[in-house]
C-alpha positions as CSV (number, residue, x, y, z in Angstrom):
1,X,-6.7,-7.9,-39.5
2,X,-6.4,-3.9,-39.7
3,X,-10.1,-4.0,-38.8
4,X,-10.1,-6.6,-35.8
5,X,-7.5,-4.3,-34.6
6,X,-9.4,-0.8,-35.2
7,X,-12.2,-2.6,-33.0
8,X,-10.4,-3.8,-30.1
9,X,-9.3,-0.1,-30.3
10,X,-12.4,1.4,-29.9
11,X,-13.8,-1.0,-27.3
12,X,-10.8,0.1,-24.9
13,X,-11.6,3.7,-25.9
14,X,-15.0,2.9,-24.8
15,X,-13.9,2.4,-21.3
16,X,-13.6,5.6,-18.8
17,X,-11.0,6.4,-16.5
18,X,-12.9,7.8,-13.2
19,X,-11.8,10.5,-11.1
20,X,-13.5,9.0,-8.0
21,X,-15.9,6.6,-7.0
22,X,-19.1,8.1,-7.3
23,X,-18.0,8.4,-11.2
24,X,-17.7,5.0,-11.4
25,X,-20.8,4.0,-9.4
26,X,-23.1,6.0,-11.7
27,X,-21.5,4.7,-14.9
28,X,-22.1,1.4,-13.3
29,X,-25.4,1.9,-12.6
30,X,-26.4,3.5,-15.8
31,X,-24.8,0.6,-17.9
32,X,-26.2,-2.6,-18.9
33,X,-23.3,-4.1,-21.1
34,X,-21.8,-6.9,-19.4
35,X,-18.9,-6.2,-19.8
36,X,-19.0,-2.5,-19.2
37,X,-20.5,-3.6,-16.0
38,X,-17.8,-5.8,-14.9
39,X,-15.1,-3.2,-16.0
40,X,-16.9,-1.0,-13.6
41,X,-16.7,-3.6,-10.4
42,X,-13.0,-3.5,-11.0
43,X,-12.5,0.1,-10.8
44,X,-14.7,0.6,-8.1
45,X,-12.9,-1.6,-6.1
46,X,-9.7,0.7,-6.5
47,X,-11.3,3.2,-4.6
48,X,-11.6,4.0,-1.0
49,X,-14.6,2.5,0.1
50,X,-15.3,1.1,-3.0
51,X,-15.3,-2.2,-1.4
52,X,-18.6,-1.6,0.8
53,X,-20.2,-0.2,-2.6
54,X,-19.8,-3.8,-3.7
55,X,-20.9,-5.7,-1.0
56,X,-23.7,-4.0,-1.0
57,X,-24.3,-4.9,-4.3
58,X,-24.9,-8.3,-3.1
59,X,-26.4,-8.0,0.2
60,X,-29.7,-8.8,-0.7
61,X,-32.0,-11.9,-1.7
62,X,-32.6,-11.0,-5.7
63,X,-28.7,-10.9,-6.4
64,X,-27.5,-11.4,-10.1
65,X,-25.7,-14.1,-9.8
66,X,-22.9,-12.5,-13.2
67,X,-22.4,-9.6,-11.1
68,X,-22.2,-11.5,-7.7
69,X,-19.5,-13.2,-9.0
70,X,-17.8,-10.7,-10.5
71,X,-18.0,-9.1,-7.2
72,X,-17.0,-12.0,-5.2
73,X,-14.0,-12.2,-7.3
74,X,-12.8,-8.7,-6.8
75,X,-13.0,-8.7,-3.4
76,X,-11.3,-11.9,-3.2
77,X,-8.0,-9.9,-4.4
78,X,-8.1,-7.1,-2.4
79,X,-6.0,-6.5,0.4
80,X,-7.2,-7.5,3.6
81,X,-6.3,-4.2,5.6
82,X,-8.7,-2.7,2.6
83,X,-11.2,-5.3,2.5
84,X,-14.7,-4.3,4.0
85,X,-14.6,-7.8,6.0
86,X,-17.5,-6.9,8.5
87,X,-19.8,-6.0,5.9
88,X,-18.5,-9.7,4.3
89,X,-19.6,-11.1,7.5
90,X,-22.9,-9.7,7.6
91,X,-23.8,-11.7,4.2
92,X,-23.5,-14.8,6.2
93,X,-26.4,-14.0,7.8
94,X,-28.7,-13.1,4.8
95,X,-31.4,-16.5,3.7
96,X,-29.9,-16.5,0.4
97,X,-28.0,-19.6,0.2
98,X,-25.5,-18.5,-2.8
99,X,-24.8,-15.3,-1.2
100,X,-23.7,-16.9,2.2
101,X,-21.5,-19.5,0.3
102,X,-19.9,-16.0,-1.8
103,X,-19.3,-14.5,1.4
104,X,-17.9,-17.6,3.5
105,X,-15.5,-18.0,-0.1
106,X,-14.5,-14.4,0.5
107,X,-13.4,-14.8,4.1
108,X,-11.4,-18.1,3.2
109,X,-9.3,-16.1,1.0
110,X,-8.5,-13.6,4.1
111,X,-7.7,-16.2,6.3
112,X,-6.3,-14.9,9.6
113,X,-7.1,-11.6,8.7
114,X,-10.5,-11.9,10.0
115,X,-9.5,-13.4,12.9
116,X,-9.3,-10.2,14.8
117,X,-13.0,-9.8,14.1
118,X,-14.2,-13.0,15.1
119,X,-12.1,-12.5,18.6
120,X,-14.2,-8.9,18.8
121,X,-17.1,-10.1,18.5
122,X,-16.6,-13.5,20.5
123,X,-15.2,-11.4,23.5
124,X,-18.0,-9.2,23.1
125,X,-21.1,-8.9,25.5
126,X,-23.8,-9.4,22.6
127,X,-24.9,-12.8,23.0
128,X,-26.0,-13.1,19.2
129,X,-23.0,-11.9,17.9
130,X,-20.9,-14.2,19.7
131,X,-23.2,-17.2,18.4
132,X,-22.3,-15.3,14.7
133,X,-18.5,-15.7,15.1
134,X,-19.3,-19.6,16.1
135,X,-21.3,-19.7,13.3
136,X,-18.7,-18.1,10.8
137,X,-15.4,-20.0,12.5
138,X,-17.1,-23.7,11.7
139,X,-18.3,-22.2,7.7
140,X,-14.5,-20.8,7.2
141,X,-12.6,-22.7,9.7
142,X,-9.4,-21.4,9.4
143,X,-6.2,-23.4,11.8
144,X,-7.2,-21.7,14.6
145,X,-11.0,-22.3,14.5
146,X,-10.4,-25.2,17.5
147,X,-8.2,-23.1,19.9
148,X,-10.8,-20.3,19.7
149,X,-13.6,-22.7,20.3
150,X,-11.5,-24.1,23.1
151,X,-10.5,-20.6,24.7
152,X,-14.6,-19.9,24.6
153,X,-15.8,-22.4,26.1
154,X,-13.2,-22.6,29.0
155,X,-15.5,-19.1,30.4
156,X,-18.5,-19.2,28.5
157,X,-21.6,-18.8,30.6
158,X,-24.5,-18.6,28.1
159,X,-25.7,-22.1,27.4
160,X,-26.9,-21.5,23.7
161,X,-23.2,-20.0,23.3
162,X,-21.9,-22.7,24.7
163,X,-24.1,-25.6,22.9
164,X,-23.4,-24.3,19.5
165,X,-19.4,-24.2,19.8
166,X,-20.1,-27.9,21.3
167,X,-21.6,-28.7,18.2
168,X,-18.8,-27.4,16.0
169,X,-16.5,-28.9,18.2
170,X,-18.3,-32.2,17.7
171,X,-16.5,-31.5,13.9
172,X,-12.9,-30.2,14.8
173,X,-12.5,-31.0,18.3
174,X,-9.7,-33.3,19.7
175,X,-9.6,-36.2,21.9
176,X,-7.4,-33.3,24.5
177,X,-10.3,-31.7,24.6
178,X,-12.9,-33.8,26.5
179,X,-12.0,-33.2,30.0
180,X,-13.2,-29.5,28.9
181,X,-16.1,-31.0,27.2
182,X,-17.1,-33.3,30.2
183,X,-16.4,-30.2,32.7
184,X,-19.4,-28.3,30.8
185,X,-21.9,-30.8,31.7
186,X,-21.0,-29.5,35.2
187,X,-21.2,-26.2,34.5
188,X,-24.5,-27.0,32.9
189,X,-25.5,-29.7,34.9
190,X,-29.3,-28.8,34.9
191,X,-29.9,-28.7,31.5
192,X,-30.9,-32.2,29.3
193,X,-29.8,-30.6,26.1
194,X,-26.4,-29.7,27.1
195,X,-26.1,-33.2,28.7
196,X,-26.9,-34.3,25.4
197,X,-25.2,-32.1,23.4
198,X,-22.1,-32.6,25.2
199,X,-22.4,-36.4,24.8
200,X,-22.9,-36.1,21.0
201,X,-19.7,-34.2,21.0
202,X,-18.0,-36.5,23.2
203,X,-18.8,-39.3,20.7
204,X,-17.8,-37.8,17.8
205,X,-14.1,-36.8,19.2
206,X,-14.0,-40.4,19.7
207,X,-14.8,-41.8,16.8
């Protein structure tokens, strides 16, 4: 027993304490003990920035998937005031199918804490990035996923915008809101896809 104890000793020992978080980084990097290596994730999410270190450990295609998890679950526990949560969102947008599913696992846990970057970027003037934060409110739809999609589309002027909430609110929408949906085939009355789009939605709503 004196000897189990005497090891568990000298593995603790064999753990560092870091003074900041380019300490920890390198001893990360240098190290390719498992569990040194997951010791290290947790430290360097302690640190100031230390969150974006991490998702860029995973924000590319040839992730390993032990230390993608590892720092899926440490971000999961931060604090969302800390949390790097646009970088988060950017992994949605990487081919890698695991790594979007981490990332849309990792907003969930925030909830309405990311909801004042969705509303940034859906106010925003970049089409793209307005089709993003439709793309990321139907992955992590949170409760107010609908009103947003609602509130959108009441202004939206950009049919592909406008088509792809339609199609998420084909999933979440309400039957309240197909006077709205019907008023878009107005709005976009010379375009066959959005007619059909619309009606798709329509249908679904209904049941």
């Amino acid at each position: 027993m004196a000897l189990v104890k005497k090891h568990q000793k000298q593995m603790v020992d064999e753990l560092p304490d870091f003074a900041t978080l380019n300490e920890v980084i390198e001893y990360f990097e240098e190290t390719n003990d498992a569990q040194k290596q997951d010791y290290a994730i947790e430290e360097i999410g302690k640190f100031p920035d230390g969150g974006t270190f991490l998702v860029s450990l995973i924000d590319h295609e040839e992730v390993e998937k032990n230390i993608s998890t590892k720092v899926a679950s440490v971000i999961s526990n931060m604090d969302p005031n800390d949390a790097p949560i646009e970088e988060i969102m950017e992994l949605l947008k990487l081919n890698n199918a695991y790594v979007r599913n981490l990332g849309i696992s990792i907003l969930r846990n925030f909830g309405t804490a990311i909801k004042y970057y969705i509303v940034k970027f859906l106010i925003g003037d970049d089409r793209d990035l307005r089709i993003f934060a439709i793309n990321v409110l139907g992955d992590v739809n949170f409760a107010e996923s609908r009103e947003m999609l609602v509130e959108l589309l009441e202004k939206e002027k950009d049919i592909n915008v406008a088509m792809t909430a339609v199609d998420y609110m084909g999933e979440i929408g309400e039957l309240e809101d197909i006077p709205l949906l019907k008023a878009l085939k107005t709005r976009f009355e010379d375009d066959f896809y959005a007619q059909f789009a619309v009606d798709g939605a329509i249908k679904m709503i209904e049941g």
